[in-house]
C-alpha positions in Angstrom: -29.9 -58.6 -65.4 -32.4 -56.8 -62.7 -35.5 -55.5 -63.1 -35.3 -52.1 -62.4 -38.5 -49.3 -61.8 -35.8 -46.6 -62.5 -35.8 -44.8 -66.1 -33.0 -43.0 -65.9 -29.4 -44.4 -66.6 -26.9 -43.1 -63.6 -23.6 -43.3 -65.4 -20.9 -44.3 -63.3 -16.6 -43.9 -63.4 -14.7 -46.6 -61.5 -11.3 -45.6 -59.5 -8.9 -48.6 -58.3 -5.6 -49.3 -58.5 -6.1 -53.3 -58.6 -7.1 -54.3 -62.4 -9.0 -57.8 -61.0 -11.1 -55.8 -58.5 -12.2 -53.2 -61.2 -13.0 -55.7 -63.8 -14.9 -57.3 -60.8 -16.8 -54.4 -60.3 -17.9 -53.9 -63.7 -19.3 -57.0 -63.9 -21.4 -56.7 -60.9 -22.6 -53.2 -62.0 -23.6 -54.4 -66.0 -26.0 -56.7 -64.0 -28.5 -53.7 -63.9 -30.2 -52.1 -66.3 -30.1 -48.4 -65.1 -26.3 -47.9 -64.3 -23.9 -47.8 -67.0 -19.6 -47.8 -66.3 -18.7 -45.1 -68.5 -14.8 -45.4 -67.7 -12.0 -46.8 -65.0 -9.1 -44.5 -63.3 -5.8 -46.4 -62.0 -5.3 -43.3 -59.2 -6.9 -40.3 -58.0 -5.5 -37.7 -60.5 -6.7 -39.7 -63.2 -9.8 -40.1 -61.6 -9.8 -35.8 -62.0 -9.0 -35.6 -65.3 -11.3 -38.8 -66.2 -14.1 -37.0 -64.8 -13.6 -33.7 -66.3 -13.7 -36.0 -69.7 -16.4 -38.1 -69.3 -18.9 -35.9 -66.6 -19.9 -39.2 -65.0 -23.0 -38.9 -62.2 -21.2 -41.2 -60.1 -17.7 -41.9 -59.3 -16.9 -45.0 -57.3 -13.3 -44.1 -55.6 -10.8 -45.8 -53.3 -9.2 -44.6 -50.7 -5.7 -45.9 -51.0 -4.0 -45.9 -54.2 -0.5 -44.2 -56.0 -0.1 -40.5 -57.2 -3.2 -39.2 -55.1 -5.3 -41.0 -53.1 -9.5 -41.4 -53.6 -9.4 -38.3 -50.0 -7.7 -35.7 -52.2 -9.3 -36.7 -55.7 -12.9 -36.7 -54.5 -11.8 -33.5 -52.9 -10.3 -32.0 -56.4 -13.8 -33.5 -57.8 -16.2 -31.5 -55.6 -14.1 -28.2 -55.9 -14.0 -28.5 -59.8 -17.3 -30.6 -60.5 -19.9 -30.2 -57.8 -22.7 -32.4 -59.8 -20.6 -35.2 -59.9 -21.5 -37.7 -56.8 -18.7 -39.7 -55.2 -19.3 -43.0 -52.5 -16.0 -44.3 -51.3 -15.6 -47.9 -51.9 -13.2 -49.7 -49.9 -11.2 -51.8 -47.5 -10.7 -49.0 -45.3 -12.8 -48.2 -42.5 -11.1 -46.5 -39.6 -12.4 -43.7 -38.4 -9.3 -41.1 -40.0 -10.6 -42.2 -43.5 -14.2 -42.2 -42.8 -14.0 -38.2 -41.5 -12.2 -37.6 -44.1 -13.9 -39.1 -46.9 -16.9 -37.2 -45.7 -14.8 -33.9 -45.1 -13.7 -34.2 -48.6 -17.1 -34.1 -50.2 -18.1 -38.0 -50.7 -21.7 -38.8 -50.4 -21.4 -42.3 -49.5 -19.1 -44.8 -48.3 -19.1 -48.4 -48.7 -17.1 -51.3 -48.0 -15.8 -53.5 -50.3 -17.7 -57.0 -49.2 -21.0 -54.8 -49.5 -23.7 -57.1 -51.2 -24.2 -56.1 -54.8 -27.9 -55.0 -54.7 -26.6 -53.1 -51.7 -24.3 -51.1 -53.9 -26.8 -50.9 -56.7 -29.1 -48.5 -53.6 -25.9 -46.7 -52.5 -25.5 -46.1 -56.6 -28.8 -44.8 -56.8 -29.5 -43.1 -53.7 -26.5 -40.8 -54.1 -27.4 -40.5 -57.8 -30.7 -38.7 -56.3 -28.5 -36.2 -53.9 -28.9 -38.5 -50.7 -25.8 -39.6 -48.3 -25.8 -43.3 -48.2 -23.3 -45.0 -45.3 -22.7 -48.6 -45.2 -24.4 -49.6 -41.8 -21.4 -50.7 -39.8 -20.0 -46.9 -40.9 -22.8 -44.9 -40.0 -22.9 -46.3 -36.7 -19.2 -45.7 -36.4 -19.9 -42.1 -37.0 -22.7 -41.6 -34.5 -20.3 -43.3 -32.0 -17.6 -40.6 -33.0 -20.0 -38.0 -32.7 -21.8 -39.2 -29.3 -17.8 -39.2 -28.1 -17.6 -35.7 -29.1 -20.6 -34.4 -27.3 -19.3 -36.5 -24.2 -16.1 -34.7 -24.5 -17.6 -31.1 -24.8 -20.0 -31.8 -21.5 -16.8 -33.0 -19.6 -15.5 -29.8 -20.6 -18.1 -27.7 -19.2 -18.4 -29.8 -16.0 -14.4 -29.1 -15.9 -14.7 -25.9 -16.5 -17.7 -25.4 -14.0 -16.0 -26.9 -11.0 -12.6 -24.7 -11.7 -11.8 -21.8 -9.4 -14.3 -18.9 -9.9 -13.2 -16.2 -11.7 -14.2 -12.5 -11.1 -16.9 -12.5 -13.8 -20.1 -14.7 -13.3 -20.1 -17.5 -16.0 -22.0 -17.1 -18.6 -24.3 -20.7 -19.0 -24.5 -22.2 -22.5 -27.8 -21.5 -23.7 -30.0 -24.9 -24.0 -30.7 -25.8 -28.1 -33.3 -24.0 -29.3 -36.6 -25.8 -29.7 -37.9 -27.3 -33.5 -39.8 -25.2 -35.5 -42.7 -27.8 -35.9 -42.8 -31.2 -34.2 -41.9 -34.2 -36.1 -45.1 -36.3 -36.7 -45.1 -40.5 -35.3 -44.7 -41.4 -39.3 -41.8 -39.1 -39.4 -39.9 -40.3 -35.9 -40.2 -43.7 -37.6 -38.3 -42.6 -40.4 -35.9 -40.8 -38.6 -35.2 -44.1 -36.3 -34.6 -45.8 -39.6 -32.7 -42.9 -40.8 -30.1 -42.8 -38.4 -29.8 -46.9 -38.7 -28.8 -45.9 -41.7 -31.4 -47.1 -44.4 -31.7 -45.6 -47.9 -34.9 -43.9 -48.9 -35.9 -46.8 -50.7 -34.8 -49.2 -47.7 -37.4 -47.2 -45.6 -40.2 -47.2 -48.2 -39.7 -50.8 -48.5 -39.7 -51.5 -43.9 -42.4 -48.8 -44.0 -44.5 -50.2 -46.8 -45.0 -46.8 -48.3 -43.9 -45.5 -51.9 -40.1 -44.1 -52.2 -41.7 -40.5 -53.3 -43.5 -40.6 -49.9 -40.3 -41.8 -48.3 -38.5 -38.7 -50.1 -41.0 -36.6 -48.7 -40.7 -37.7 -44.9 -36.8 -37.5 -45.0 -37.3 -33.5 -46.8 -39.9 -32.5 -43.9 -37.5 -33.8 -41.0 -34.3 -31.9 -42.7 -36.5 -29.2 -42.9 -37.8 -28.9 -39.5 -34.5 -30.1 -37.9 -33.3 -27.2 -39.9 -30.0 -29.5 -41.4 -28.5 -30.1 -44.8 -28.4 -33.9 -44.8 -29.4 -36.7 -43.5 -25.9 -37.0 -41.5 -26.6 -33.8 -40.1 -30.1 -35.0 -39.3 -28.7 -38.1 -37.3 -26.6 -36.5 -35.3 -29.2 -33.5 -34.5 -31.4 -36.6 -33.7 -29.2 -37.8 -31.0 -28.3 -34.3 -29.6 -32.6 -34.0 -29.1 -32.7 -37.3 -27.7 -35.3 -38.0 -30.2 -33.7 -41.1 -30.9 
């Protein structure tokens, strides 16, 4: 069993359709003293009604199963119990899933050949409200989202060198500015951010306490004016601050 800092027990409900991988998982997770399985769901709408039993803080979904997939179920989860955290945890990672997943309302997603103390962060990170992506993910969906801003300026540039209409066109006006400058302590986090490190990953490559990591990641959401740290990643890249 781990030694764990954390006090608090994050109670977690497991959803797969495959009875070795579950009993696999709950193996790995009653390694650790500060995260408890509280239940398992065969398929998404038992996942629902599991959840609505059993108010876990963490649900550990699939993607893929029978009846209603992990998409829809985290979906019916956020809509009916909005302090209940889901990270998708599977095989799947094109990029249809992956929007979707997040679209839905998960706040993390792993892949299943993630390292057990790797799970154990995503576990706890989302337990304290942060979005954890698995590495190979995250940089999937700044890639997707890079594409997307490509797309848009080909658009304009289209759109520029078209026939000129009768009306002047109007210029899209440039992003406005950041209320207050990040600080060098906070680009560093940021950098690390996008990379896709947990606050405790960044207190541990910064050396600094995970309060004071909490603290960086709150000011940059705050002066980049976003809601999360996905947000925060892609507003880094639109800056070029990154």
């Amino acid at each position: 069993m781990s030694d764990s800092t954390t006090t608090e027990l994050i109670t977690v409900l497991l959803v797969e359709d495959h009875k070795l991988t579950r009993i696999g998982l709950r193996t790995v997770l009653e390694r650790t003293a500060d995260i408890k399985v509280l239940g398992e769901a065969e398929n998404g709408e038992d996942a629902v009604q599991k959840v609505g039993e059993l108010r876990p803080n963490v649900v550990l979904m699939d993607v893929g199963m029978p009846i209603m997939d992990g998409i829809e179920a985290v979906n019916r989860i956020r809509e009916l119990y909005p302090e209940v955290n889901s990270i998708m945890l599977t095989s799947h990672d094109n990029e249809e899933d992956v929007l979707a997943s997040l679209s839905a309302g998960a706040c993390g997603y792993c892949l299943k050949d993630v390292e057990p103390e790797r799970l154990y962060t995503a576990i706890r990170a989302v337990n304290d409200g942060d979005i954890w992506l698995d590495s190979t993910i995250a940089s999937r969906v700044m890639k997707i989202q890079q594409a997307k801003m490509s797309t848009n300026k080909k658009e304009t540039q289209t759109s520029v060198a078209a026939p000129i209409s009768q009306e002047p066109m109007k210029q899209k006006p440039p992003m406005a500015p950041m209320p207050d400058a990040l600080s060098p302590r906070e680009m560093e986090v940021l950098g690390l951010l996008v990379d896709g490190l947990s606050n405790q990953e960044i207190a541990d490559r910064l050396i600094i306490s995970l309060a004071t990591a909490k603290t960086h990641v709150r000011n940059i959401l705050n002066k980049l004016a976003v809601d999360d740290r996905t947000q925060a990643a892609v507003h880094a890249m639109r800056r070029g601050l990154v």
